[in-house]
N, CA and C of each residue as an Amber inpcrd file, in Angstrom:
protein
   210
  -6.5940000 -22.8060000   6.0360000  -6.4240000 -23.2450000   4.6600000
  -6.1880000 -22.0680000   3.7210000  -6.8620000 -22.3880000   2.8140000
  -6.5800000 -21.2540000   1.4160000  -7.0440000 -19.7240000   1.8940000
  -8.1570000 -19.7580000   2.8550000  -8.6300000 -18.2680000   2.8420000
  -7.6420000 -17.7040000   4.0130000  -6.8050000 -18.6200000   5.5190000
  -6.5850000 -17.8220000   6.0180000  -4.9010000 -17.5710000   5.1950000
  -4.0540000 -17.9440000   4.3230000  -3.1100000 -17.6910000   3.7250000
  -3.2380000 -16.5430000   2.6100000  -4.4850000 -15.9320000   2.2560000
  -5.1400000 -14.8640000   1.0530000  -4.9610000 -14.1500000   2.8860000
  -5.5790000 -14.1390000   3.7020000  -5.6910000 -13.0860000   4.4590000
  -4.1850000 -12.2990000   5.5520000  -3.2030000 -13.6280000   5.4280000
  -1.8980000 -13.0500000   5.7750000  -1.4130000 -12.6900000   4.6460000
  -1.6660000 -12.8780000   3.0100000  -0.7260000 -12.4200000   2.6210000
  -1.4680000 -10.6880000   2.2260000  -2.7560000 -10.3930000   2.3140000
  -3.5060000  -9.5420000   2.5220000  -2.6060000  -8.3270000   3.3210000
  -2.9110000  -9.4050000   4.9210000  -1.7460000  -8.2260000   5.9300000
  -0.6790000  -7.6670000   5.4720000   0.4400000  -8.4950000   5.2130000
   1.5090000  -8.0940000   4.7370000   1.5590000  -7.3850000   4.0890000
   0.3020000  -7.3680000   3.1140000   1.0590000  -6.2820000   1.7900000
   0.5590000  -4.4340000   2.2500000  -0.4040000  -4.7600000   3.0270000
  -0.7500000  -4.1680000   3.4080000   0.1410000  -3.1960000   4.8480000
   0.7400000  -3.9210000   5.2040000   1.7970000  -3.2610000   6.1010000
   3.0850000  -2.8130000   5.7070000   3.6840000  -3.6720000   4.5450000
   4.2020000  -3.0080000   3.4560000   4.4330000  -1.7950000   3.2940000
   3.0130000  -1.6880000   2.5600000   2.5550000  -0.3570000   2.2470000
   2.5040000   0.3240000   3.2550000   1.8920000   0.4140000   3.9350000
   1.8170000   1.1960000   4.9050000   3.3820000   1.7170000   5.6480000
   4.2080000   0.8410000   5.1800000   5.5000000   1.6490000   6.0990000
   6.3650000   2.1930000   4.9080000   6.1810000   1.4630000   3.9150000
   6.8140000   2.4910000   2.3680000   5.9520000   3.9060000   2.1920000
   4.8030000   3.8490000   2.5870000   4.0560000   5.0130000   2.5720000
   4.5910000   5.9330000   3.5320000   4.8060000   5.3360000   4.9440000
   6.0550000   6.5090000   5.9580000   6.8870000   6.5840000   5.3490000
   7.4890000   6.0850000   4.8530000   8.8270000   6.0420000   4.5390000
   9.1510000   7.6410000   3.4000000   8.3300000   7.3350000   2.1260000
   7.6730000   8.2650000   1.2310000   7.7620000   9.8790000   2.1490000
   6.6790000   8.9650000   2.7280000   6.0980000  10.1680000   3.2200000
   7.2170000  11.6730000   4.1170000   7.7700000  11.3840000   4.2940000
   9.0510000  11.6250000   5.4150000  10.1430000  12.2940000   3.7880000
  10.3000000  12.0460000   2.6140000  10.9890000  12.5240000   1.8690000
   9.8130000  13.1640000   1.3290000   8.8600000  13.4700000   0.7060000
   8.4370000  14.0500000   0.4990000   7.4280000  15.3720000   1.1200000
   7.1490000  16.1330000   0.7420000   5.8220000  16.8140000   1.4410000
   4.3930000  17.0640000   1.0340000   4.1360000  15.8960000   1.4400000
   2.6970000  15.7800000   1.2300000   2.0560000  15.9000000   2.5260000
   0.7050000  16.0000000   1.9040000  -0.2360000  16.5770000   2.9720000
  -0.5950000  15.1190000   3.5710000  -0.6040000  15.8530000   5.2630000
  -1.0180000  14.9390000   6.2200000  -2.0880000  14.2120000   5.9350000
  -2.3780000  13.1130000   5.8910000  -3.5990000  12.4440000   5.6660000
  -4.1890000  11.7170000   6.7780000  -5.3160000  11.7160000   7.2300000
  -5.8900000  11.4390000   8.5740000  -6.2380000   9.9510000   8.5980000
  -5.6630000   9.7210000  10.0040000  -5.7870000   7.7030000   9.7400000
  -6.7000000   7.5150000   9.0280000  -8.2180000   8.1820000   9.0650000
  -9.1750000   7.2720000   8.3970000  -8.6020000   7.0130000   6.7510000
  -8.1800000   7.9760000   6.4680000  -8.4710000   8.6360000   5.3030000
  -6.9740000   7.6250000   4.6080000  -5.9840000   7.5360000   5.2680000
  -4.9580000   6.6080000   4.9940000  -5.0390000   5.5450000   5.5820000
  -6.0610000   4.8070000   6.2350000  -6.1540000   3.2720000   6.3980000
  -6.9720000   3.1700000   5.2410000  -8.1060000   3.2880000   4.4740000
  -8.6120000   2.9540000   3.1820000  -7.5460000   3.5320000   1.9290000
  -6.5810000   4.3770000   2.0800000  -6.1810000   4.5630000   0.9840000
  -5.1700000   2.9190000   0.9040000  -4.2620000   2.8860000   1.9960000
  -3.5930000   1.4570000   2.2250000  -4.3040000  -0.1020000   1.5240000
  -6.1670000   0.2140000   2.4910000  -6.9120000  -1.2720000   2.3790000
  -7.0120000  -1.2970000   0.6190000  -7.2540000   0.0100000  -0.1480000
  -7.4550000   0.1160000  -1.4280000  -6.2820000  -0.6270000  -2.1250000
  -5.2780000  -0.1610000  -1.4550000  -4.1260000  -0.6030000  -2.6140000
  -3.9470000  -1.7830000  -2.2380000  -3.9810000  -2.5260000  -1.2130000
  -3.6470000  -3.9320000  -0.5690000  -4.6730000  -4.6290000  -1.1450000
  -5.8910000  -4.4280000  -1.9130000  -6.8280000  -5.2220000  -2.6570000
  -6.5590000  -4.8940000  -3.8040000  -5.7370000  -4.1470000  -4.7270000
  -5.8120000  -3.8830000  -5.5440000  -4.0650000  -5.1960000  -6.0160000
  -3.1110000  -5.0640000  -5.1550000  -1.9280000  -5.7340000  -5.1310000
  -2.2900000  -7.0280000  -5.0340000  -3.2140000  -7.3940000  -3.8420000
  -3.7140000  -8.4400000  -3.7650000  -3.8880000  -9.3620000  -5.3330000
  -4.9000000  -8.2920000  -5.9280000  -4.9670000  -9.3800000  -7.4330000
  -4.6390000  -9.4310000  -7.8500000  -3.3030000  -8.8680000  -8.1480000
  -2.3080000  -8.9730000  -9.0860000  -1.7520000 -10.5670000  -8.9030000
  -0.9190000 -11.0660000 -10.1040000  -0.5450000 -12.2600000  -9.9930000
   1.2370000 -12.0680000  -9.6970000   1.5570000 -12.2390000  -8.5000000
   2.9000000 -12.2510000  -8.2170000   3.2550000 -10.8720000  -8.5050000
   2.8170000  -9.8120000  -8.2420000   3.0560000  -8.3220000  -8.5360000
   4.3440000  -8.3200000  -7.5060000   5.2530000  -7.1370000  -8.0290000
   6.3280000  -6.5430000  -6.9090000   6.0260000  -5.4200000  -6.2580000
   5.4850000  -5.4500000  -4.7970000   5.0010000  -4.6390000  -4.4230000
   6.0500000  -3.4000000  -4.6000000   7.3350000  -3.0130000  -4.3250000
   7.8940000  -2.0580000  -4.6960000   7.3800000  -1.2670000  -6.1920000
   7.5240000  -1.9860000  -7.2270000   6.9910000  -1.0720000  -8.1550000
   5.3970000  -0.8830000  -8.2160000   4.6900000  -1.7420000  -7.5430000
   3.2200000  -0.8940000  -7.5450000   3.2230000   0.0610000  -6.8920000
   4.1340000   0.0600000  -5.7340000   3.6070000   1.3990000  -4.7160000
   4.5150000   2.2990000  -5.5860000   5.2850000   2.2290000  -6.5630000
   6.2720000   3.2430000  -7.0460000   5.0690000   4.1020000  -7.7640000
   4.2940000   3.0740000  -8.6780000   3.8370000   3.7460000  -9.9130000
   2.4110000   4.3220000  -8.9850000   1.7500000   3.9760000  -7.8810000
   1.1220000   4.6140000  -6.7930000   1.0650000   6.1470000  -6.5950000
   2.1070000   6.2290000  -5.9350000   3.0390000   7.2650000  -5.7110000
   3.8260000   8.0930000  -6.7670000   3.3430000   7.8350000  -8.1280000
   4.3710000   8.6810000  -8.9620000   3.1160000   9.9590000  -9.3240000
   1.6960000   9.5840000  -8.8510000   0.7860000  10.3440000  -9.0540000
   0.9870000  11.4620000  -8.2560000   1.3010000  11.2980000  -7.1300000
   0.9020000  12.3660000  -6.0890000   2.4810000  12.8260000  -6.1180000
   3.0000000  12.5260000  -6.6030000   4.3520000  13.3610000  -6.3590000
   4.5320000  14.4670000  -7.8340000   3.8070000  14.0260000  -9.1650000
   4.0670000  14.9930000  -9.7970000   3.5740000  16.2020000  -9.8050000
């Protein structure tokens, strides 16, 4: 029902991220970040997207990412 459709759309955004974050990651040079340390940075933002109402994940992870790149 309702909770397991919050928890795929959970995944998704979350894998998302996680491959826009390779993706990023690969043009830029940033420092390696160690699974632990980038599976909570991911779970953070995937709860944070999560509450958004109909957010575009492209521009959250933009404005994400505009931190660590300046």
């Amino acid at each position: 029902g309702m909770k397991k459709n919050m928890d795929n759309k959970y995944l998704e955004s979350a894998i998302l991220l996680a491959r826009l974050y390779g993706i990023a990651e690969t043009l830029n040079p940033w420092v390696y970040l160690e699974n632990e340390k980038f599976i909570s940075l991911i779970k953070e933002w995937a709860d944070e997207f999560q509450s958004m109402e109909n957010g575009d994940i492209l521009k959250f992870f933009e404005s994400k990412i505009e931190s660590k790149t300046e």
